[in-house]
C-alpha positions in Angstrom: -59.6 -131.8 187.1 -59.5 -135.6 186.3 -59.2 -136.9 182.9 -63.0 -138.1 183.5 -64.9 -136.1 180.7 -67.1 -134.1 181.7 -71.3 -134.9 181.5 -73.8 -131.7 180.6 -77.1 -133.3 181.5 -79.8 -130.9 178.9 -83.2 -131.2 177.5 -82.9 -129.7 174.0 -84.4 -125.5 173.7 -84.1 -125.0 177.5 -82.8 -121.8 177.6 -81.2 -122.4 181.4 -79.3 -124.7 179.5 -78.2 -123.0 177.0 -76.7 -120.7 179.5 -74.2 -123.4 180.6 -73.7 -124.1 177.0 -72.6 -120.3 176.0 -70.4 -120.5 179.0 -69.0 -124.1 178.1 -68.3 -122.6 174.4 -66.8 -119.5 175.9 -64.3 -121.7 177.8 -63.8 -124.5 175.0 -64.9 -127.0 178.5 -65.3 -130.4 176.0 -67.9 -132.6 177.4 -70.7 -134.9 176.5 -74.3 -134.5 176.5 -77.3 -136.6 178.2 -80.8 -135.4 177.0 -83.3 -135.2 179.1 -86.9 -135.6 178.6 -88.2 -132.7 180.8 -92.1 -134.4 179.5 -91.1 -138.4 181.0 -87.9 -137.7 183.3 -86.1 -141.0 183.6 -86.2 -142.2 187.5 -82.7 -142.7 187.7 -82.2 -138.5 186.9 -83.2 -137.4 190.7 -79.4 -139.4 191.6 -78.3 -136.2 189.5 -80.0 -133.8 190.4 -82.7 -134.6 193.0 -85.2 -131.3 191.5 -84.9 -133.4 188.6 -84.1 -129.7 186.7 -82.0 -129.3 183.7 -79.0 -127.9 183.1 -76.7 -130.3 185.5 -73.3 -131.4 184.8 -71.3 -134.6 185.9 -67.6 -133.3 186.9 -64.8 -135.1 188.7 -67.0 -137.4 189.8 -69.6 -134.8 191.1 -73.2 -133.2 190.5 -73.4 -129.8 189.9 -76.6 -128.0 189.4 -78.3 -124.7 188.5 -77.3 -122.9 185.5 -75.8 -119.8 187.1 -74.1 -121.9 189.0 -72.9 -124.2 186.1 -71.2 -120.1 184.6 -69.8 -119.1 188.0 -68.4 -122.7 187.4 -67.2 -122.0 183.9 -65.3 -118.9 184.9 -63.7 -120.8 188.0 -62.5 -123.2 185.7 -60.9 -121.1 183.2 -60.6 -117.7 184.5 -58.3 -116.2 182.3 -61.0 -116.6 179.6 -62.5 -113.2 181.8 -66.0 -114.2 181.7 -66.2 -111.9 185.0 -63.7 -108.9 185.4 -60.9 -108.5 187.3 -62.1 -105.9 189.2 -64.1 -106.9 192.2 -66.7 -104.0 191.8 -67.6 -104.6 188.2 -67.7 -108.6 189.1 -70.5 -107.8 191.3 -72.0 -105.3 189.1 -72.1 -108.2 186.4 -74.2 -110.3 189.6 -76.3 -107.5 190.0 -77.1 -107.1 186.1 -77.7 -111.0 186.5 -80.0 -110.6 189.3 -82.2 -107.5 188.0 -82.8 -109.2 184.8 -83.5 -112.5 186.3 -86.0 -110.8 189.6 -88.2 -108.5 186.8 -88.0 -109.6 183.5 -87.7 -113.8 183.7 -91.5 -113.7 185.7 -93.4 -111.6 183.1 -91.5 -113.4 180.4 -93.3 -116.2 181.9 -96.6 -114.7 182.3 -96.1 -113.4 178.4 -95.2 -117.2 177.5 -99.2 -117.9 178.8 -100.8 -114.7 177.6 -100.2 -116.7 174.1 -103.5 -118.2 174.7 -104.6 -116.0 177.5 -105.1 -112.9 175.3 -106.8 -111.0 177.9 -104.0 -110.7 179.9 -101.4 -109.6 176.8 -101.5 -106.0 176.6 -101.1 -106.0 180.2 -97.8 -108.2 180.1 -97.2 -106.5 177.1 -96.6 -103.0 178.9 -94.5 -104.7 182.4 -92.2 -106.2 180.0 -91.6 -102.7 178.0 -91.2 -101.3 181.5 -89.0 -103.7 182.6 -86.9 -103.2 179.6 -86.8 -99.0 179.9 -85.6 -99.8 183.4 -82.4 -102.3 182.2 -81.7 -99.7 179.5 -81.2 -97.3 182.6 -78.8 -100.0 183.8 -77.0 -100.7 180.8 -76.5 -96.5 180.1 -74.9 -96.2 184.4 -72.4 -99.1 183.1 -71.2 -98.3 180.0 -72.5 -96.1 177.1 -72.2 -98.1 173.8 -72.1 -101.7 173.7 -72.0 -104.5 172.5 -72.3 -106.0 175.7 -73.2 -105.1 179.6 -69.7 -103.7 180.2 -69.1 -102.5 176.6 -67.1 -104.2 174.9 -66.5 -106.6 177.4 -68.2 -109.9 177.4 -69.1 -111.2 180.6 -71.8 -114.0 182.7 -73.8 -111.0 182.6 -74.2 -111.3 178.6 -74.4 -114.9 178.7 -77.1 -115.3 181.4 -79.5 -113.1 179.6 -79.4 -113.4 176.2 -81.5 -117.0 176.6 -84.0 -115.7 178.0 -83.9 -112.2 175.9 -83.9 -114.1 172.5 -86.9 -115.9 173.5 -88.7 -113.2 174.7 -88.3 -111.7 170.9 -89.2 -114.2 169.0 -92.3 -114.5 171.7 -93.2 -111.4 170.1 -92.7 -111.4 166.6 -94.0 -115.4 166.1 -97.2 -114.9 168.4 -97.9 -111.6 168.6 -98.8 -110.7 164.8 -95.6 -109.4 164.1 -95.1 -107.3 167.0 -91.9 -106.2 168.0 -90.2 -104.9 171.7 -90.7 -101.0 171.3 -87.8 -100.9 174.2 -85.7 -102.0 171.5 -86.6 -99.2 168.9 -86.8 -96.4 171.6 -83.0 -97.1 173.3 -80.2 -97.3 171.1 -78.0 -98.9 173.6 -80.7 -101.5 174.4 -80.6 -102.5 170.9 -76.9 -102.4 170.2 -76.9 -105.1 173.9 -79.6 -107.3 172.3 -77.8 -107.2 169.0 -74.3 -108.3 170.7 -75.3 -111.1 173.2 -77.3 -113.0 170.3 -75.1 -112.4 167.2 -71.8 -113.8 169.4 -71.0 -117.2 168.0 -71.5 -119.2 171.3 -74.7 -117.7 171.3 -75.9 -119.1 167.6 -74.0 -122.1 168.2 -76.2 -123.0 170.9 -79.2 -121.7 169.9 -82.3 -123.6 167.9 -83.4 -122.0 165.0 -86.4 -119.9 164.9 -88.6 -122.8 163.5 -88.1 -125.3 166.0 -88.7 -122.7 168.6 -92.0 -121.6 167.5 -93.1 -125.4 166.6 -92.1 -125.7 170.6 -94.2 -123.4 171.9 -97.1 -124.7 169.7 -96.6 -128.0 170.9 -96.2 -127.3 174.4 -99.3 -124.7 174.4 -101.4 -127.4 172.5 -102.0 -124.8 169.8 
């Protein structure tokens, strides 16, 4: 690497940002921030990344986009921080953890996000996100079975790639959904022990906006 620092381009509570961000904490990686405004995107942002997207990062004089990317990246750059295993088999187990999570629960989590105004379609969302939950705890139980984290007690991209989205998609729950919570959660012990691990680690919190600002967010961005 240069001695050029390093440039995270963000736009403050994206949680595909705060993926790079775990991964950046998990690696110490010091570098400086650019905000974007994902609302009025400044012109001169499609030179960094021409989808205009957040997270991108500025590094040796390169743009590098995508925030799985932006963790592969992270792991590349420090490896012997382990943020994937050594063993080539459970490396692509942590991908394919990554990929399930991101292929069917990341859409409904979407379609949840909406059904905040749209209550007709709620319970419905409501049931495929339970479902796609009973199906992950399937995956967590064929890796490992206790926690904390998708290999046990090993953290990994795998932890850091989902607990973003996952934190989001509980707080969904119990700040617009009267107080509802993810039944998954209740019914699988080692779902809840994995949900429990990826958001209480301290790259997670540090990165994280509190529950306030999240739910003021959503209001705002809703028009609620």
């Amino acid at each position: 690497m240069t001695n050029e620092t390093p440039i995270l381009y963000r736009a403050f509570g994206c949680p595909y940002v705060q993926r790079a961000e775990i991964a950046f904490k998990e690696i110490e990686l010091e570098h400086e921030k650019v905000e974007i405004d994902l609302e009025n995107k400044p012109e001169w942002y499609k030179d960094i990344n021409p989808s205009t997207k957040v997270p991108a990062l500025k590094i040796n004089g390169r743009f590098i986009a995508e925030s799985l990317v932006l963790m592969e990246l992270a792991n590349d750059l420090k490896p012997e921080k382990g943020l994937l295993p050594s063993d080539p088999v459970k490396r692509a187990e942590v991908r394919l953890a990554i990929e399930v999570y991101s292929s069917k629960v990341i859409p409904i989590f979407g379609k949840l996000f909406l059904s905040i105004k749209a209550v007709e379609t709620r319970q419905a969302n409501i049931d495929a996100i339970e479902e796609a939950y009973s199906a992950f705890n399937d995956m967590l139980l064929k890796q490992a079975p206790s926690g904390p984290y998708f290999l046990g007690s090993e953290y990994s991209l795998a932890d850091i790639a989902i607990a973003p989205i996952h934190s989001r998609v509980k707080l969904l729950f119990r700040a617009f959904f009267d107080g509802l919570e993810l039944q998954a959660l209740k019914k699988y012990p080692r779902l809840e022990e994995f949900s429990e691990g990826i958001t209480s680690r301290p790259s997670f919190k540090e990165t994280f906006m509190d529950e306030d600002t999240f739910v003021t967010a959503v209001k705002v961005k809703l028009g609620l």
